[in-house]
N, C-alpha and C positions, 0 to 999 in steps of 0.2 A: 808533204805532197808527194804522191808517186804517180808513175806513169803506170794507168791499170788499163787490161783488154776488157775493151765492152761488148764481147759474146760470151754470153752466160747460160747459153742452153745445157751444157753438160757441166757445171760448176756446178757439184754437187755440194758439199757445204764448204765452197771454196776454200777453205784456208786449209787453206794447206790443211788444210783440205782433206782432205779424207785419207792423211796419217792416219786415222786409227778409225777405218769403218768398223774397228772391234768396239771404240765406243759407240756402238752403231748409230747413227743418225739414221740408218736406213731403214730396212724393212727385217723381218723375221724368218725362218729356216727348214729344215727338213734332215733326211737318214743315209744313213749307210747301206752298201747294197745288202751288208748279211743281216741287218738287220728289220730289210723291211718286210712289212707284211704281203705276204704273195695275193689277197685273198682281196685288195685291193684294187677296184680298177679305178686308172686315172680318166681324169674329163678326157672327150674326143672333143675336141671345138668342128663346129658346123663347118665344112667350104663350098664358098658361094662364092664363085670365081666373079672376082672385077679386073677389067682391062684398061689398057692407057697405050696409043702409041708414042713411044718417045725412040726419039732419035731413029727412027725407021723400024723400028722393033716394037711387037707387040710385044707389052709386059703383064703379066696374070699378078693378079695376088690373091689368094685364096679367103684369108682371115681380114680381107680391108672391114668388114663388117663391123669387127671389134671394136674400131674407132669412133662407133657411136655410143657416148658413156649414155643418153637419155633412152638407149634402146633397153627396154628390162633384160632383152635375152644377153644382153653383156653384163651385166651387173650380177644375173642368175651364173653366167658363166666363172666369172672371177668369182665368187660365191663356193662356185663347188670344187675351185682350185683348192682356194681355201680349207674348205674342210675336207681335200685329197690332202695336202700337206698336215695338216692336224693331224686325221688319221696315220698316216704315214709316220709321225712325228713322236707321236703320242709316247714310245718305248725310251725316246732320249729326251724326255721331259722331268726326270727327279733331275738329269745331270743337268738340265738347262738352269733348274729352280735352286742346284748346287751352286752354280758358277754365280746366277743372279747375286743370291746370299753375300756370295764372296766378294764379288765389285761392288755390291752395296755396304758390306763392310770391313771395307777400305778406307769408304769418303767419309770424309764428314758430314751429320746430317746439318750442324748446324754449324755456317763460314761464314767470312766477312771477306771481301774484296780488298786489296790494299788502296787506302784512300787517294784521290784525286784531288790537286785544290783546283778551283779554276773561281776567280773571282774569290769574294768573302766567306767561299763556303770548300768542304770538304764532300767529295760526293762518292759515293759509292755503293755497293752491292751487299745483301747479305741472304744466307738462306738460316731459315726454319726448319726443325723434323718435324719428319712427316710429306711436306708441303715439295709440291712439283715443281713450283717456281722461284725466280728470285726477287726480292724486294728493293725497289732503286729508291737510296736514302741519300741525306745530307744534314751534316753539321756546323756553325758555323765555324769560321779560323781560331782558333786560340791563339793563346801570347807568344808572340815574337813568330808567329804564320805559321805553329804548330799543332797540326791534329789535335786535337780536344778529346779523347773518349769520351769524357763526362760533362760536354756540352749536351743540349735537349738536341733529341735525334728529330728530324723531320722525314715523316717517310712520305715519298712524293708519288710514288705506285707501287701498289702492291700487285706485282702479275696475278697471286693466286686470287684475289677477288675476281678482277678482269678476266681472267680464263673461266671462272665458274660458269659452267652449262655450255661450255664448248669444249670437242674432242681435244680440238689443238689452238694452242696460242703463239705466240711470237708477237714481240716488240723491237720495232726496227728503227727509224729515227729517233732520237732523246736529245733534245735540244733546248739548254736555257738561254731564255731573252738575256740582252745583255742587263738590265736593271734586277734581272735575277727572281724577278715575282711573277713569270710564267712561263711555263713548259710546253710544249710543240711536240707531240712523239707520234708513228703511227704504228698502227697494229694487225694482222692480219688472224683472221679464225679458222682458215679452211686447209692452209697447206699452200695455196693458190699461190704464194708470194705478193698477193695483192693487199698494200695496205693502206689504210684510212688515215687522214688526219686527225687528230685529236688535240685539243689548244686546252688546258688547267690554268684554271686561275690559283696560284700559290697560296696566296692570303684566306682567299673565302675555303677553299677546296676543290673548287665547283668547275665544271667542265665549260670553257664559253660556245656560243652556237655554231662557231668555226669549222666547218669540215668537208672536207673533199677525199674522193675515192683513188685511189692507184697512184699514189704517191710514194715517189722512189728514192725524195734526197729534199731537203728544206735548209735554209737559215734565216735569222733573224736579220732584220734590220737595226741602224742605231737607233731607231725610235720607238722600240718595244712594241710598235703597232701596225709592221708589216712583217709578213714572211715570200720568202720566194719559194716555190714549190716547183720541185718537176715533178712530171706525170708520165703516167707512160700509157700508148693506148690500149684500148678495153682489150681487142681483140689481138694486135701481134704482139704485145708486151716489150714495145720499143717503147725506152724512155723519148720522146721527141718535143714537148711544151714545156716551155716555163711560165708559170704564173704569179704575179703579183698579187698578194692577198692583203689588202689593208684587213684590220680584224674588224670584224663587223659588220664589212662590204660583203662585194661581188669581188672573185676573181679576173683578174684581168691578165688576159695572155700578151707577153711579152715578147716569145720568143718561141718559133716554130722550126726544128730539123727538119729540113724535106729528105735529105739522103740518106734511103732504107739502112743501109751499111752502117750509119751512125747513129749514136743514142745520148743522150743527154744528162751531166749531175747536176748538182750544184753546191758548194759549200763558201766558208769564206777564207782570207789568209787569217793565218796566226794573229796577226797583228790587230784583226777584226775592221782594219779599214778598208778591205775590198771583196766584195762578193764576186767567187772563179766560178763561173760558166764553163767548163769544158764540156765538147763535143767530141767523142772519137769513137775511130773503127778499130777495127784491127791493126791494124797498120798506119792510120793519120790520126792525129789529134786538132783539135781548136781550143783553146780559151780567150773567153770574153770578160772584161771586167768591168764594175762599177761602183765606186763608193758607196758603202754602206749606209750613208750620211744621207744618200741623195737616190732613195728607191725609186722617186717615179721617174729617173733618167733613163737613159738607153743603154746599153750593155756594149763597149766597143771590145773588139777583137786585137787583140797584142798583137798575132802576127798572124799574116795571110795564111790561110789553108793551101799546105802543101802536100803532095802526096808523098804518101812515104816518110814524113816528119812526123814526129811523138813530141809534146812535150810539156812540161806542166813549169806551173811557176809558184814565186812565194816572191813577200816585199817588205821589205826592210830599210826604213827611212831614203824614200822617195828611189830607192834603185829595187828591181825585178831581178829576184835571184832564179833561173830560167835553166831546167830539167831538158835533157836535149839531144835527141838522137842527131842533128843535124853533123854530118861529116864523123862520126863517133858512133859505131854500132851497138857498142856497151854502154853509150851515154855519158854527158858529161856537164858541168856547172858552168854557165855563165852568169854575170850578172851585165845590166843596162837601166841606163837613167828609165824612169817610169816615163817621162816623155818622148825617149828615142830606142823603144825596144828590138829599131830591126839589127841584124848581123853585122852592119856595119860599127854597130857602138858595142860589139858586145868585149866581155874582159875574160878571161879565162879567169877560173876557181877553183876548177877540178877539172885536170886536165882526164881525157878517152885512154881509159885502160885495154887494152885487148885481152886482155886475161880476167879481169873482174868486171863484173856488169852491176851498175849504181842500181838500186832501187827503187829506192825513194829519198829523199831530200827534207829536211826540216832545219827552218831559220827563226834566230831568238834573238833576240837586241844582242846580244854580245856575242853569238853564236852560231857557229849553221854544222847540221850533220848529216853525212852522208849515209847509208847504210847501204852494204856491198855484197855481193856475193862470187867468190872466188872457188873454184874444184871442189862447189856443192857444200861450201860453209860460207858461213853467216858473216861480218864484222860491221863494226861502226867507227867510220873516220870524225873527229872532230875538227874543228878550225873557231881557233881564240880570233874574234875581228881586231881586237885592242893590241893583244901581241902577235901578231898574222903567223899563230904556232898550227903545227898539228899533232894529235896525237891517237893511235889507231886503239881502240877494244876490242880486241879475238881473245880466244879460250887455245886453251891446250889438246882439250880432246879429239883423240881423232874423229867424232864423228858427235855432231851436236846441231843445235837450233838457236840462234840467239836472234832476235826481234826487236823493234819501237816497239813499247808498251801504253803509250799514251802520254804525252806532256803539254797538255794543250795549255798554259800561260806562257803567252810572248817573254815574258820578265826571267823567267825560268831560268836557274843555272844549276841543276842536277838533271839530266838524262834519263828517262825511266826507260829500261829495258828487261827481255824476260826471257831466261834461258832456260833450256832444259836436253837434256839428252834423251839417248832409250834409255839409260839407266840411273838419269840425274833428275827427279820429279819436279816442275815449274819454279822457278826461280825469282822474283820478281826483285829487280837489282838498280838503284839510284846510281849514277854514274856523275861527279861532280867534273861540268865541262871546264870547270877552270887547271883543276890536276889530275885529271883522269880516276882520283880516288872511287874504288866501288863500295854502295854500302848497302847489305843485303838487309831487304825489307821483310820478307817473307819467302819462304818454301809450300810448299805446297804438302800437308800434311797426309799421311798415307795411315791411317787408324791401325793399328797393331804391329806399326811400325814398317819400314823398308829399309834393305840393307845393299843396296847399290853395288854394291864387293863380290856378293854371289853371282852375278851376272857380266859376261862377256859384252863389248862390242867392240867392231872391229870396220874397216873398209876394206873394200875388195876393189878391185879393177878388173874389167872383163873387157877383152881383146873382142868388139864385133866385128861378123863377116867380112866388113868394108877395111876394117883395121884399128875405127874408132876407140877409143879408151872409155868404157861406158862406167859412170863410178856405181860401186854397191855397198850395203851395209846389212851388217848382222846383227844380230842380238840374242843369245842364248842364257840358262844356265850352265853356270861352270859344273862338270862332270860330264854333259851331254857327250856322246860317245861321235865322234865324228868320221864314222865309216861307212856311209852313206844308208844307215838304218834309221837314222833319227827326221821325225816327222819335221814339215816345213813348209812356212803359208809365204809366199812372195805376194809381196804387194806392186802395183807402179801405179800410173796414171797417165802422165806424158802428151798433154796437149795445152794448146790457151797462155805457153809459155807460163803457165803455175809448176814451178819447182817439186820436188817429192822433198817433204823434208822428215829432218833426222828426230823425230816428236819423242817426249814421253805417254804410256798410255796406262790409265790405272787400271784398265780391263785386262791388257794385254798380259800382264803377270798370270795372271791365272793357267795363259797359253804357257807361257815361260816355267814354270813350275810341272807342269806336267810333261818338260820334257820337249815341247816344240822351240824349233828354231824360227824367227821372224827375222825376215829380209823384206828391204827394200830397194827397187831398181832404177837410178836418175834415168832414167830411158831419153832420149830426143822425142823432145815436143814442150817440153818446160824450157826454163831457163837457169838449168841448173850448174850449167857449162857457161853461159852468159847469153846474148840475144840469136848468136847463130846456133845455138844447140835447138831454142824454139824453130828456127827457118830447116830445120833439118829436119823436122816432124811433122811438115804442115805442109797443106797442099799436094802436089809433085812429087812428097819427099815422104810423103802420110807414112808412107810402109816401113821406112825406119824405126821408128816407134815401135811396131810388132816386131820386127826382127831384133831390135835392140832386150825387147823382153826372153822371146826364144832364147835368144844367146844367152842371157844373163840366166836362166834354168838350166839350159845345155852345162854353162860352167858350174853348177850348183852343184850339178849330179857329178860331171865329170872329175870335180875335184871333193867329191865324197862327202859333203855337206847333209845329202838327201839321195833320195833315188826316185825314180817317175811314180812307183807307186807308194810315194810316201810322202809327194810331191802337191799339195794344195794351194793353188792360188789365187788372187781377187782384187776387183778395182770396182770403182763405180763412178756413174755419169759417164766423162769421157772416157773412162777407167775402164767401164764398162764395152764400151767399143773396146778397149785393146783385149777385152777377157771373151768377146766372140769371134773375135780375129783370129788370137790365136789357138781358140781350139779349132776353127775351122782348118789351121795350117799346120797344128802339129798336138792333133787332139791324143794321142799316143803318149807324149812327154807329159800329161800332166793327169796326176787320179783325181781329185775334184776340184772346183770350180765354186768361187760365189760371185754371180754377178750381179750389183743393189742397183737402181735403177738404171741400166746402163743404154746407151743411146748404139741400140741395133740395128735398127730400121733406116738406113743410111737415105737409102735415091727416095723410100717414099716421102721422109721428110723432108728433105732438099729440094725436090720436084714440087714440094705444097709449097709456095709461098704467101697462102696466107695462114700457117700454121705461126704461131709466137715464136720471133726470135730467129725464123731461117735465114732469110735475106741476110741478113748482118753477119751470119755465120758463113757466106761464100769466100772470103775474107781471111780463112781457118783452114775451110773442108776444099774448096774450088764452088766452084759455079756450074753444079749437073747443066744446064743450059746450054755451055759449052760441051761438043763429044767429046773433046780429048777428057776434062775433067770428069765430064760422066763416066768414060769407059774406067777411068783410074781409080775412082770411086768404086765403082762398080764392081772391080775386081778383090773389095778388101769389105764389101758390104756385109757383116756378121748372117743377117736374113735372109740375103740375097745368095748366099753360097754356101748356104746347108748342104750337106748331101746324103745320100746314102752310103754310114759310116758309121764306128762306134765312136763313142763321144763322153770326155768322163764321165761321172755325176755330177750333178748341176743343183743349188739353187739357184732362184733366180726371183730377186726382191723388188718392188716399188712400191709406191702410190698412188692412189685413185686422184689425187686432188694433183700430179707431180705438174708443175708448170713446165719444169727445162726441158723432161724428156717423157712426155706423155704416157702414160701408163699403158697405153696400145700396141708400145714398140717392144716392152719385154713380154705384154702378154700373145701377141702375134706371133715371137719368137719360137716361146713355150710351145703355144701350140703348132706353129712348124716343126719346129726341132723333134716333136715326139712323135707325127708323121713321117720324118724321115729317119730318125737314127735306128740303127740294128743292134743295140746293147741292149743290157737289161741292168744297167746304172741308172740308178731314180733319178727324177727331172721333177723339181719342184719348184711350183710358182706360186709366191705369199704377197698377196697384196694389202698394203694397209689400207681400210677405208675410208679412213676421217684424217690422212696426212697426204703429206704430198712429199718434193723433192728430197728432203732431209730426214723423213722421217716422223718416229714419236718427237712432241714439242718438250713434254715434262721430263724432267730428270732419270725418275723410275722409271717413267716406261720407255726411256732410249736405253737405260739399264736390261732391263726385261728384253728388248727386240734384240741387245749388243749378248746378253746372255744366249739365248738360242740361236742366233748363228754360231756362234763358238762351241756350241756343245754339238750344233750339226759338223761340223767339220773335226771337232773330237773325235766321234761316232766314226764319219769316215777315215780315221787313223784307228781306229778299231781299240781307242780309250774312252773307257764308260765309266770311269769313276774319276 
């Protein structure tokens, strides 16, 4: 169980997310300035000035237009973006379909997931060549509750049939009843992040007539023959209803958020005897619980809604083991009888680190584990209940990833965890809770091999303006010439309190090999420092964030790493606000620019609230509604403070389908930006038209869009082979 923020408008494929927009989830690319064609003209977007007064000021916006997708003249427009960027593009397209080649053979066409038991069965994933998708299978248990390869496989979805005759697929819930003879998953086809309910009957094959639209989080009941479903609404895409679904029935709503700010999951504990209701915002949380045993009850509330309290819970033989910012800003473990959960009964379990901020929490009959993050690395604490021991799993490296991997049996006594570095490929590692022994299940194969030893990394420390210690990280080949000639993509992100973390990426080698340096910068507005590094990037404090990145390129160049013209950077979603920020404030320090769907359009989205997802986000960004927030906003708004100036090169990527950040905000931008800038550095805008926030859905063609950015940014280091 962890304590997660429910503003998801700029979580671009949250996990951590867009470590490697080089495996692009996003969109596709463009050229160098010596390379493009002169003979070229790019679209002029129409302006048809709309006004608004706010805050005593009248405000123009020239391209509001764009924001009607059902007007054809927008869809003509992003059209001939399009084939401005193709044309333009056209001369670094063998290098694109080079790089493609190369991250396509890397992977393997044909993998298996390392298996899962949960119940009598072994479940897990495998792909096919050829085939975009992956297949969710299961086995029964073999002797003495050991994977079986040579049990009959049962394959329970095949995505690539369900994707046929749609641009894009995704399957988001997968959930088996607890008797194990039917499946619960939904699906979305457009990008939209909206998906459907879908109910399989196991035995026959056969789909039941079960389904409901915009569902965001499900489980099962003990009786195989209800689920609880939340929903989220049509139009702001707040999760806010729960609903009870006998199968067969009508849905019945349970349970209504009224408070914009909040949005609603639902899953159950480990133990499977209690369905958690959480409700939270940014900063508050709720959970509500109910035996599973007994759906058509009511949902009661553990502990009163307080402001400013986060916390989540798990249960383990009649006591609530309880996730808890209360008096603890990094968070900390209690546990309380299930019948007296308020602060007066509680017990300490993990005591409030100021230096490590908890995670998340997971509890097992004999065991509960913390998972921690200290000076932007990873650990996981264990605690024996039988011998009240503990004993901590960190790595050596100075710079790495280690994660929960999945253990979902209460009974459980190995640990699944997944490490990896920039230079150590996915790891997937059994930790036995009884002696801490690790036993590696699987690596992550790299087809023609990887040799981990050719490549440096390293952490860095950067002194920002304020005095702060901001952490950083590299990753080169060994030879790269460190005199500030060698090319270099910095990545950050820095908001939602989502970490930057330390990922491997199989695309990224291709960058590596040719000689580019790849850094990463923990900026404030994650939680990469613990929960005051997020309070340091948010709201009042927003501007940290961009100056923690500046600095961190300022020490790049200064310490000879790279140089401004040899200097490429890139974030997206929120990522993407920090990559209009800060060319707007030190567009001189950096030669190109990729920014994937990134969230520019600050006050017009903020000032809409009935656009999906804003209201909830005052909580993150401030409350435009308020002047003081508006003005603070306002002063760091990417769109809002174009000016006439030269400005690197630019791509600039979304989705027509993007839910988080509307496809109108990067292409408003574009077309701002090339109305006002005085350079003649190419500005390209690639819209995918049958994805949304994340991009291509199928494997090859996130391959294919993650190839052509890489070869555009190539290009602009003026490497064409």
């Amino acid at each position: 169980m962890s304590i997660a923020h429910h503003a998801l408008r700029r979580l671009a494929v949250c996990s951590s997310m867009l470590p490697a927009l080089l495996l692009s989830t996003l969109a596709p690319p463009a050229l160098a300035a010596d390379t493009t064609p002169t003979n070229i003209a790019a679209p002029v977007a129409t302006r048809t000035a709309w006004q608004e007064m706010r805050h005593g000021t009248l405000v123009t916006d020239d391209y509001r237009w764009l924001q009607k997708k059902t007007d054809p003249a927008v869809i003509d427009y992003l059209n001939a973006e399009n084939a401005y960027t193709a044309a333009v593009t056209k001369p670094i397209q063998p290098l694109a379909d080079t790089i493609y080649a190369e991250v396509k053979g890397r992977m393997q066409d044909v993998d298996l997931s390392v298996p899962v038991r949960m119940g009598n069965f072994y479940y897990y994933t495998r792909t096919e060549a050829g085939k975009q998708y992956p297949l969710n299978c299961r086995r029964p248990v073999g002797a003495n509750g050991a994977y079986d390869a040579a049990a009959a496989e049962e394959i329970l979805l095949d995505q690539n049939q369900l994707a046929d005759g749609h641009t894009f697929f995704s399957v988001r819930a997968f959930a088996i009843s607890p008797n194990e003879q039917l499946l619960a998953y939904t699906t979305d086809t457009t990008g939209f992040r909206q998906y459907d309910l879908h109910v399989k009957d196991l035995k026959t094959g056969k789909l039941l007539g079960d389904a409901m639209p915009r569902v965001t989080s499900l489980a099962w009941a003990a009786d195989n023959a209800t689920l609880m479903l939340a929903q989220e609404d049509a139009t702001t895409k707040r999760s806010d209803r729960l609903f009870r679904l006998p199968l067969g029935g009508t849905p019945q709503q349970v349970y209504h958020e009224p408070v914009e700010q909040f949005a609603i999951g639902v899953g159950r504990t480990r133990d499977q005897r209690f369905f958690v209701l959480t409700s939270g915002s940014t900063d508050t949380s709720d959970v509500l619980l109910l035996p599973t045993n007994k759906p058509e009850g009511s949902f009661q509330s553990v502990l009163p809604r307080e402001k400013g309290h986060r916390y989540s819970v798990e249960h383990r033989d009649g006591q609530l083991y309880i996730l808890t910012n209360k008096d603890a800003k990094n968070f900390r473990v209690v546990s309380a009888p299930l019948s007296a959960p308020q602060p007066p009964h509680w017990k300490p379990v993990v005591p409030h680190n100021k230096d490590a901020v908890i995670q998340s929490l997971d509890v097992f009959q004999g065991y509960l584990v913390v998972m921690e993050k200290a000076r932007a690395l990873n650990r996981a604490r264990i605690h024996d209940f039988a011998h009240k021991t503990w004993k901590t799993v960190q790595f050596d490296d100075p710079v790495y990833l280690a994660t929960a991997a999945g253990t979902p049996e209460f009974s459980a006594t190995q640990f699944r965890m997944s490490y990896q570095s920039p230079v150590t490929p996915p790891t997937v590692i059994d930790v036995s809770m009884k002696d801490g022994k690790r036993t590696v299940l699987k690596q992550q194969e790299i087809v023609g091999g990887f040799d981990g030893s050719r490549y440096t990394t390293q952490r860095l420390w950067v002194t920002a303006r304020d005095g702060v210690q901001v952490p950083l990280w590299v990753v080169y080949k060994k030879g790269v010439k460190l005199d500030g000639s060698a090319p270099l993509l910095l990545y950050s992100y820095g908001s939602y309190g989502i970490s930057t973390e330390a990922s491997f990426a199989i695309s990224r080698i291709s960058l590596l090999d040719r000689g580019v340096i790849y850094a990463q910068a923990h900026i404030r507005g994650g939680t990469d420092m613990g929960e005051a590094w997020h309070e340091d990037g948010m709201l009042m404090k927003k501007k940290n964030t961009f100056h923690d990145f500046i600095d961190s390129a300022d020490y790049l160049v200064r310490e000879k790493w790279t140089s401004p013209n040899r200097l490429i950077i890139q974030g997206g979603s929120a990522g993407g606000l920090l990559m209009g920020a800060v060319v707007n404030m030190r567009p001189e320090l950096f030669h190109a620019v990729h920014a994937a769907v990134p969230f520019v359009d600050v006050m017009n989205t903020m000032m809409d609230a009935s656009l999906p997802l804003t209201t909830g986000e005052y909580l993150e960004w401030g409350d435009p509604n308020q002047k003081a927030a508006y003005d603070y906003m306002l002063s760091y708004s990417p769109y809002d403070n174009i000016a006439r100036k030269n400005y690197p090169a630019m791509l600039v990527t979304t989705g027509l389908n993007d839910s988080q950040v509307m496809y109108w905000e990067p292409a408003k931008y574009v077309a701002k930006l090339r109305a006002y800038k005085t350079d003649g550095n190419p500005l390209l805008l690639k819209t995918n038209m049958g994805a949304g926030h994340g991009g291509a859905s199928g494997r090859y063609n996130a391959i294919q869009e993650s190839a052509f950015n890489m070869a555009w940014m190539l290009s602009q280091w003026n490497i064409t082979q």
